[in-house]
C-alpha positions, 0 to 999 in steps of 0.5 A: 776317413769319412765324417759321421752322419747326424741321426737326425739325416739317415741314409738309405742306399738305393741298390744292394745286392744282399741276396749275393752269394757274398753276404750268405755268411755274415747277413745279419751282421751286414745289416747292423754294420749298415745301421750303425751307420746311419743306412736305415733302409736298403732296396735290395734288386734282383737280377732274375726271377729265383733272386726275385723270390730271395729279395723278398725273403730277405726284405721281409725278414730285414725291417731295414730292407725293401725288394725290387723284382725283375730280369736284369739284361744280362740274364735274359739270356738264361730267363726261363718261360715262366720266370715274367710270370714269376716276376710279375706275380711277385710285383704284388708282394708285401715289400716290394718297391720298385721293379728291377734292376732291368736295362740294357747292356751292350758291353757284356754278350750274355743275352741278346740286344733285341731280347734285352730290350723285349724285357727292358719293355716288359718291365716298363709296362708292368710299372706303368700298370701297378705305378712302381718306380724302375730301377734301371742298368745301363752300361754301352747303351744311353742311346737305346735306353732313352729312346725307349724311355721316351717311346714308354713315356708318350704311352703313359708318364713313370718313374725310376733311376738310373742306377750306378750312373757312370757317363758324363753330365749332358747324358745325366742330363737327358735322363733328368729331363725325363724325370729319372732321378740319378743314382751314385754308386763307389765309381765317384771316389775312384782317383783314376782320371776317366773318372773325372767324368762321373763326378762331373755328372754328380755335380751337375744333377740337381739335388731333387734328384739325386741318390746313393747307393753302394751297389753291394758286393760291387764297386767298392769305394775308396779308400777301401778298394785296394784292399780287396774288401767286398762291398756293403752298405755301411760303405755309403757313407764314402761315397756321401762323404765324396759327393758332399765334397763335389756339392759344396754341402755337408754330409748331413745335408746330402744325407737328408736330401737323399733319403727324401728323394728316395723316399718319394721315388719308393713311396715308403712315406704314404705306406706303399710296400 
């Protein structure tokens, strides 16, 4: 079982999808498990324009909770031609923090690479313009996206994370030298071997810029996995608890370093959203 977080260091997990079908039920009572366990906040992303317009919905009815917009790459495919409009229009609401989840994807087919990466761009631009942080998916594709972050960066410097961060500690690495912070998710306290690779990755980030999410309903941690439990915020601390063994730290150290880091990566603390 996991230590309990000091209140003193409360933790916010970076990426959760609230807006799922799998939280229609039972929301509210999502939240106060979160609370109750130390997850003061929760940025809650999109993945298309219609969950755009429902993370807001969500972050401005949850004090708790702030919304990210955007069209992760694998629903490109199904992005109807006023659905940027959309997204670009909801950027300038109340609540909104950060733009995403956006990124490439080469280990699903659903939407087209060269239409992934036209999106993948629009999203850059739009942050550049309005100064909001990225939250970015990558499965298959390191190569692309940090060439596309490198192009994007020689027009004007921005900021985001990679979020659910799944290859080893020289591609953690690259993106660090970009000035992306890193984001853990359940993958860190999964025991199959292949895994190794994460956790030496979330050894190796620096401390500045690390972050933890849960990626809710998904990615579900040990040792809560094998029972086919969904996902939520609350479950952080698991995955607190096992970076902070990987670190040398304590819990209420990673949990404070953490919330800081996302506060500065979302700008809660000089008042944006």
């Amino acid at each position: 079982m996991f230590s309990p977080v000091d209140p003193h260091h409360p933790l916010v997990d970076s990426h959760a999808h609230l807006d799922a079908e799998e939280f229609e039920d039972d929301l509210p009572q999502v939240l106060r498990r979160a609370s109750d366990a130390g997850v003061v906040r929760i940025v809650c992303p999109a993945l298309h324009a219609q969950s755009s317009e429902k993370v807001i919905a969500i972050a401005q009815e949850y004090p708790q909770v702030y919304a990210a917009v955007g069209i992760q790459p694998n629903y490109c495919g199904q992005a109807e031609p006023q659905d940027w409009a959309t997204v670009e229009r909801l950027s300038a609401m109340a609540r909104v923090v950060a733009l995403g989840e956006t990124g490439l994807d080469r280990h699903w087919s659903f939407s087209p690479f060269a239409l992934q990466q036209e999106y993948f761009d629009r999203h850059l631009w739009l942050a550049q313009k309005l100064d909001l942080p990225v939250i970015i998916h990558c499965r298959e594709a390191e190569a692309d996206l940090l060439r596309m972050l490198k192009a994007a960066i020689e027009r004007k410097p921005f900021r985001g994370v990679i979020h659910a961060f799944s290859c080893g500690a020289e591609v953690a690495s690259e993106f660090v030298d970009l000035g992306f912070c890193i984001s853990f998710a359940g993958a860190v306290t999964y025991r199959n071997r292949k895994f190794d690779t994460v956790r030496e990755a979330a050894k190796a980030v620096p401390l500045d810029h690390l972050l933890v999410e849960t990626d809710s309903p998904y990615l579900t941690p040990e040792p809560l996995r094998n029972k086919d439990k969904r996902n939520e915020p609350a479950y952080l601390l698991h995955t607190v608890e096992q970076l902070s063994r990987l670190r040398g730290v304590s819990t209420e150290e990673l949990a404070a370093v953490t919330s800081r880091n996302a506060a500065r990566l979302f700008c809660w603390e000089s008042g944006c959203g």
